[in-house]
C-alpha positions as CSV (number, residue, x, y, z in Angstrom):
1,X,122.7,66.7,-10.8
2,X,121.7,65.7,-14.8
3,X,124.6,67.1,-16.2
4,X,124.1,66.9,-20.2
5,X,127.1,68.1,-22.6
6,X,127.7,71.7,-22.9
7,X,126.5,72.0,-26.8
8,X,123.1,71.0,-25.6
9,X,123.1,73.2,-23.0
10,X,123.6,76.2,-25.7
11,X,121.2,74.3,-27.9
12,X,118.4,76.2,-25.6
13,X,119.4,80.0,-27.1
14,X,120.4,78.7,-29.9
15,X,116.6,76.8,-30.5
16,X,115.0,80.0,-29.5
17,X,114.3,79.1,-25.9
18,X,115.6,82.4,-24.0
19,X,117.2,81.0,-20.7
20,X,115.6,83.5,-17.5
21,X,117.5,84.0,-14.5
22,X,114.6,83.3,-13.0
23,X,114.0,79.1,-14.0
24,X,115.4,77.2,-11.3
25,X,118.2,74.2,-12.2
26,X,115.6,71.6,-12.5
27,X,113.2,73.8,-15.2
28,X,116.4,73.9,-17.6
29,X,117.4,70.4,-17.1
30,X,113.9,69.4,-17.9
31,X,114.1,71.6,-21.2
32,X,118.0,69.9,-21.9
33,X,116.6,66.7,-21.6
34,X,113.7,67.3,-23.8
35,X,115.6,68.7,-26.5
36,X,117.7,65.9,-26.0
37,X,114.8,63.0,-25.8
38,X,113.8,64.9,-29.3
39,X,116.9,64.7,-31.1
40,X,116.5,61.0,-30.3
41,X,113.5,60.9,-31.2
42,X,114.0,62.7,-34.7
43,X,117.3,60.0,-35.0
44,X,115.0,57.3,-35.0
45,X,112.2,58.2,-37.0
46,X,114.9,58.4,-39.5
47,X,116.0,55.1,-39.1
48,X,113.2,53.2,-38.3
49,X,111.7,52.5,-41.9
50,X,115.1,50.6,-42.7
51,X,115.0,48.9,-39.3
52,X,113.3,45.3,-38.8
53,X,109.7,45.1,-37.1
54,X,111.9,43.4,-33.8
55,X,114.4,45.8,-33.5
56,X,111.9,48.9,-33.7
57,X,110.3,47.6,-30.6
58,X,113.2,46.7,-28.4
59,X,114.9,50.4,-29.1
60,X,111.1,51.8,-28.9
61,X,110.9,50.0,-25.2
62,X,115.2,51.1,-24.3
63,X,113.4,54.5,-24.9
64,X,110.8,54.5,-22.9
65,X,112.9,52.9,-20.1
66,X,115.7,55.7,-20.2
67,X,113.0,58.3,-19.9
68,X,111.7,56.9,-16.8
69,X,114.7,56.2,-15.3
70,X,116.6,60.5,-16.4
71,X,113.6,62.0,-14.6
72,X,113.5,59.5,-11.6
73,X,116.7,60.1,-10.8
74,X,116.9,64.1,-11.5
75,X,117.1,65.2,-8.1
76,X,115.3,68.8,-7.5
77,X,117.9,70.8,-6.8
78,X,116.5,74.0,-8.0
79,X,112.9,73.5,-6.4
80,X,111.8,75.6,-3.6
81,X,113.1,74.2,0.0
82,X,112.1,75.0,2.7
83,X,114.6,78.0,4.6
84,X,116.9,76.6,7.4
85,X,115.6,77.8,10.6
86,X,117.7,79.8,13.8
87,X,117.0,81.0,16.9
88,X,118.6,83.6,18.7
89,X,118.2,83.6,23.0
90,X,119.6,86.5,24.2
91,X,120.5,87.9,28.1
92,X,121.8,87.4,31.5
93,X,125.0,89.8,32.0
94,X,124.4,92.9,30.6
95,X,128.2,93.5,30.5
96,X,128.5,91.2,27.5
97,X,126.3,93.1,25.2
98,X,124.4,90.2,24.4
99,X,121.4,92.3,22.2
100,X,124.2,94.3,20.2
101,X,126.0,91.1,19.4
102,X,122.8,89.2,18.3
103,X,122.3,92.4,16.3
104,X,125.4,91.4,14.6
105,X,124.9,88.2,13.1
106,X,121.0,87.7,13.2
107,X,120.6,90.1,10.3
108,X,123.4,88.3,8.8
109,X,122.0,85.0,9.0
110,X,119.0,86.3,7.4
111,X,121.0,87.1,4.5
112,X,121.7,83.6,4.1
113,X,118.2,82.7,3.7
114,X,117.5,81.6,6.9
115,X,114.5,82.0,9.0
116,X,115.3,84.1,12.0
117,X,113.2,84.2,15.5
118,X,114.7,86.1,18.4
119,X,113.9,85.8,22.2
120,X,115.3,86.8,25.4
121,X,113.7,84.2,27.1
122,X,114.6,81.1,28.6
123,X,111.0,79.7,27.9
124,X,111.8,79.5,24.7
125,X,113.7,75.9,25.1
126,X,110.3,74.5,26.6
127,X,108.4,74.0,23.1
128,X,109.4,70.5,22.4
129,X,107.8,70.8,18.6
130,X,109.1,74.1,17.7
131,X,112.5,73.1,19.3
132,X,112.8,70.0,17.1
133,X,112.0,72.1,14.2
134,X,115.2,74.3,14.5
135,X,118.0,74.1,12.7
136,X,120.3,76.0,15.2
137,X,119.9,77.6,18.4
138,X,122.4,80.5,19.2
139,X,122.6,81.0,22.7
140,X,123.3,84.4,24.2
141,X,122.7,84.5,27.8
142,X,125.8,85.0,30.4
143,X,125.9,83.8,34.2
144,X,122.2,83.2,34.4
145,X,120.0,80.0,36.0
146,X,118.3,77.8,33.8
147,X,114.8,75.6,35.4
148,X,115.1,72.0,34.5
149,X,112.2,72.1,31.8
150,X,114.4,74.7,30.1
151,X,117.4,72.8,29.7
152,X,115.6,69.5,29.3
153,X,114.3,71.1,26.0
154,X,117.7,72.5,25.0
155,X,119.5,69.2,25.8
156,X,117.2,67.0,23.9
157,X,116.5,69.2,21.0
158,X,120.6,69.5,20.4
159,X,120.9,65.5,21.1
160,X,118.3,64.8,18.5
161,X,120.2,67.1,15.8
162,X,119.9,70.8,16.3
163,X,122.4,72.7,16.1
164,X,124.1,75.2,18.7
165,X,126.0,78.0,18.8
166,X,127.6,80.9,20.6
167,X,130.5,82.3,21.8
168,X,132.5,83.8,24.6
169,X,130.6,83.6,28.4
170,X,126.9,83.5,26.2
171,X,127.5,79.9,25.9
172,X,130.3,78.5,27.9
173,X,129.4,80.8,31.2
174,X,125.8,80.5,30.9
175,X,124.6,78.2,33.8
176,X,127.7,77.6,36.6
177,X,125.5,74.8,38.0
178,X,124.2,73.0,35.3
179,X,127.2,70.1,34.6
180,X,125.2,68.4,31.7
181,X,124.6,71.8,30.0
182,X,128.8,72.0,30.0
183,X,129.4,68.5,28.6
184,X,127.2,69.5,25.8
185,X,128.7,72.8,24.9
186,X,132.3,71.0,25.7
187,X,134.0,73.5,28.1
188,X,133.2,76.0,30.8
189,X,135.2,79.7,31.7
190,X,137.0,80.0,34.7
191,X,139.2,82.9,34.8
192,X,140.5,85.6,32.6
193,X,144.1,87.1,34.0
194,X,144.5,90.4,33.9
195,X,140.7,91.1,33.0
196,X,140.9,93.1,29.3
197,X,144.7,92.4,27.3
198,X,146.0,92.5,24.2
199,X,146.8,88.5,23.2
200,X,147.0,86.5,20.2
201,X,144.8,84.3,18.5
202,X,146.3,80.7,16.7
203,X,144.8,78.9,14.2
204,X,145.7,75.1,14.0
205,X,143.9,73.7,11.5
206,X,143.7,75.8,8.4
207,X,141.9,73.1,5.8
208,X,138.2,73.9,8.2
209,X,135.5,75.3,6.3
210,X,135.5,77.2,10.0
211,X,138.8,78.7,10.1
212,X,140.5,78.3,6.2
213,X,141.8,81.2,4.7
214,X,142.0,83.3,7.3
215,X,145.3,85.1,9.1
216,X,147.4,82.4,10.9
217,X,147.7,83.9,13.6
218,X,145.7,87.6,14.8
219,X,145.6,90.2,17.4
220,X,142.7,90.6,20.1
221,X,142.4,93.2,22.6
222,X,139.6,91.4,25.0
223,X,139.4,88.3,27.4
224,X,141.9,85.9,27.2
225,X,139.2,83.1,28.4
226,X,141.3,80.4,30.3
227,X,138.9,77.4,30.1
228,X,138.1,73.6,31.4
229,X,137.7,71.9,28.1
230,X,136.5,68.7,26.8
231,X,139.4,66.2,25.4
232,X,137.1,65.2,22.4
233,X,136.6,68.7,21.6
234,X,138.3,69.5,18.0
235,X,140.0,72.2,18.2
236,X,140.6,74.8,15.5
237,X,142.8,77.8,17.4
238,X,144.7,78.1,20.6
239,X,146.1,81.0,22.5
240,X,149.1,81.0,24.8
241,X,149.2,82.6,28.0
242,X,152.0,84.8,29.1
243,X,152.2,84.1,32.7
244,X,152.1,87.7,33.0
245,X,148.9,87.8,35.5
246,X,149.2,84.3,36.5
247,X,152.6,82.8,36.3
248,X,151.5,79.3,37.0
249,X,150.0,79.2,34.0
250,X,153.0,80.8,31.9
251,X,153.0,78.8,28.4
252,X,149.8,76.9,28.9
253,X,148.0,76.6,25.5
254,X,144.0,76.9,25.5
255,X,141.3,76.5,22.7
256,X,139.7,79.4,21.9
257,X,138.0,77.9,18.7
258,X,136.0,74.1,18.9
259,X,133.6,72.3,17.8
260,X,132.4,68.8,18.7
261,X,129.4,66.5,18.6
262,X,126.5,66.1,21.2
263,X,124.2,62.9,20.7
264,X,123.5,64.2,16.5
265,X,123.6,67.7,17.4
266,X,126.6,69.8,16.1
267,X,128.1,72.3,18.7
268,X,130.3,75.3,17.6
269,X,131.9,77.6,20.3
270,X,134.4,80.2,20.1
271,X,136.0,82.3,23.6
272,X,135.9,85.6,21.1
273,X,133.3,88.1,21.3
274,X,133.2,89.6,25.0
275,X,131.8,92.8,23.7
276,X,130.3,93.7,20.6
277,X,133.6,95.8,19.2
278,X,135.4,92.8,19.2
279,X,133.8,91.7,16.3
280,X,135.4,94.4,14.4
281,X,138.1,92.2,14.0
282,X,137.9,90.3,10.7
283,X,138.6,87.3,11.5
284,X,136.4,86.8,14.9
285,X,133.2,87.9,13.0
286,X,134.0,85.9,10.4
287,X,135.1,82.7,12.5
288,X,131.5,83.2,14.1
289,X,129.7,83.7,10.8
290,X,131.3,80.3,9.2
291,X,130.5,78.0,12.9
292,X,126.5,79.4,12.5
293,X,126.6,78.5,9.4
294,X,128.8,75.1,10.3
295,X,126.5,74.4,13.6
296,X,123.4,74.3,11.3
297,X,124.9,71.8,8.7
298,X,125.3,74.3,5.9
299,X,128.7,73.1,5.1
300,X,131.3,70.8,6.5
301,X,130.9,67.1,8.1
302,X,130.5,66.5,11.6
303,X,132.9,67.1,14.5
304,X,135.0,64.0,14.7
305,X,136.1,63.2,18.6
306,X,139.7,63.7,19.6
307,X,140.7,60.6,21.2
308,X,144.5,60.5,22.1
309,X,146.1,59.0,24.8
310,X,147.8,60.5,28.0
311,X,151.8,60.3,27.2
């Protein structure tokens, strides 16, 4: 951004140009650095009867020079770009409300100037060209099959830089056979003790656009997903699990917030969400709102693998 001092920046009211609400950042830059190109100006018409014939021309040409180079590098900042674009796929098990959940956070999205298509269709991932032209997917669809056209086109769309999305068993139960699917969306479900439970939620890394400022720790009355997860994920909360249903697994400690890389595609999951009302908790709808909004490059930096040794 062409910053230019603050009493310029008032110079525009105070010169009689009224400032709308309307101009976008690069209209009043252009006026600040007009008014400012004219005080010059004015400066050295001043001066120049006193000045010698040589130095006119060399201050003339350091002018000219500085004008070129302020608006070549003015980047357009308030022009009109073009609106990120999402798509929802929705279905599968009816049991996870997948339609009132995308109901949720589609309208949502389109709050934040996004461009919103929905399908519940499958299909949908076999349009190479409009795939590409995504921004993020969010997926949707629980225990379902997916034909190998369908996930070709989800797999190379995400690889090439589109970003995905989802939560609970919409993304990480979606296709039980489909092993590639599961290293891109970095974990699969595979059990949930005592079916419905109150448990609690624990965020580890509190300086993520995804998770900062929000509760350390928070209450849940769903699933407790129990998952197979990738090591490189990076992982943003954890939940404990009593042992109560499973004593085998008394103390183990599994993510329930991640995100993580796949070829240039950036892949945001969370285990929340198995019905609709559980987004009436604060902090899982907002968890979801900030990885869309993550997964489609809006804010953060990519997922950075973590790579640690076995002890």
């Amino acid at each position: 951004m062409f910053n230019f001092p603050l009493p310029l920046w008032e110079g525009i009211e105070g010169r009689g140009i009224p400032v709308s609400k309307a101009w976008n950042r690069r209209s009043i830059d252009a006026i600040r650095l007009l008014l400012l190109l004219n005080d010059i100006k004015e400066a050295y018409m001043k001066r120049k009867r006193t000045m010698p014939k040589g130095s006119r021309a060399i201050i003339f040409i350091a002018l000219m020079v500085t004008i070129v180079l302020l608006f070549d590098g003015m980047p357009d900042t308030g022009a009109q770009t073009k609106p990120k674009k999402a798509l929802f796929v929705w279905g599968g098990w009816d049991g996870h409300e997948p339609k009132q959940c995308v109901d949720i956070f589609a309208p949502w999205l389109q709050k934040q100037g996004f461009e919103v298509e929905i399908s519940n269709s499958l299909d949908s991932y076999t349009d190479a060209a409009k795939m590409k032209s995504l921004d993020l997917v969010v997926q949707v669809f629980t225990m379902a099959t997916i034909k190998p056209e369908q996930e070709k086109g989800l797999l190379e769309a995400v690889k090439s830089g589109v970003g995905l999305a989802g939560w609970h068993g919409g993304l990480a139960d979606s296709f039980r056979n489909n092993t590639e699917y599961q290293f891109m969306v970095g974990g699969q479900w595979v059990a949930h003790p005592g079916g419905v439970i109150p448990y609690e939620v624990e965020i580890i890394n509190d300086k993520d656009p995804i998770t900062a400022g929000l509760a350390r720790t928070f209450k849940m009355n769903s699933e407790q997903y129990y998952m197979h997860v990738d090591p490189i994920n990076e992982v943003l909360a954890t939940t404990t699990f009593s042992g109560q249903h499973a004593p085998w697994i008394n103390g183990a400690v599994v993510p329930v917030v991640w995100k993580k890389m796949y070829g240039k595609g950036r892949i945001f999951y969370t285990s929340l969400g198995h019905v609709a009302k559980d987004f009436d908790v604060p902090e899982a709808s907002e968890i979801v709102k900030r990885g869309l909004l993550w997964a489609a490059r809006v804010s953060g930096e990519d997922a950075k693998p973590q790579l640690s040794r076995p002890n």
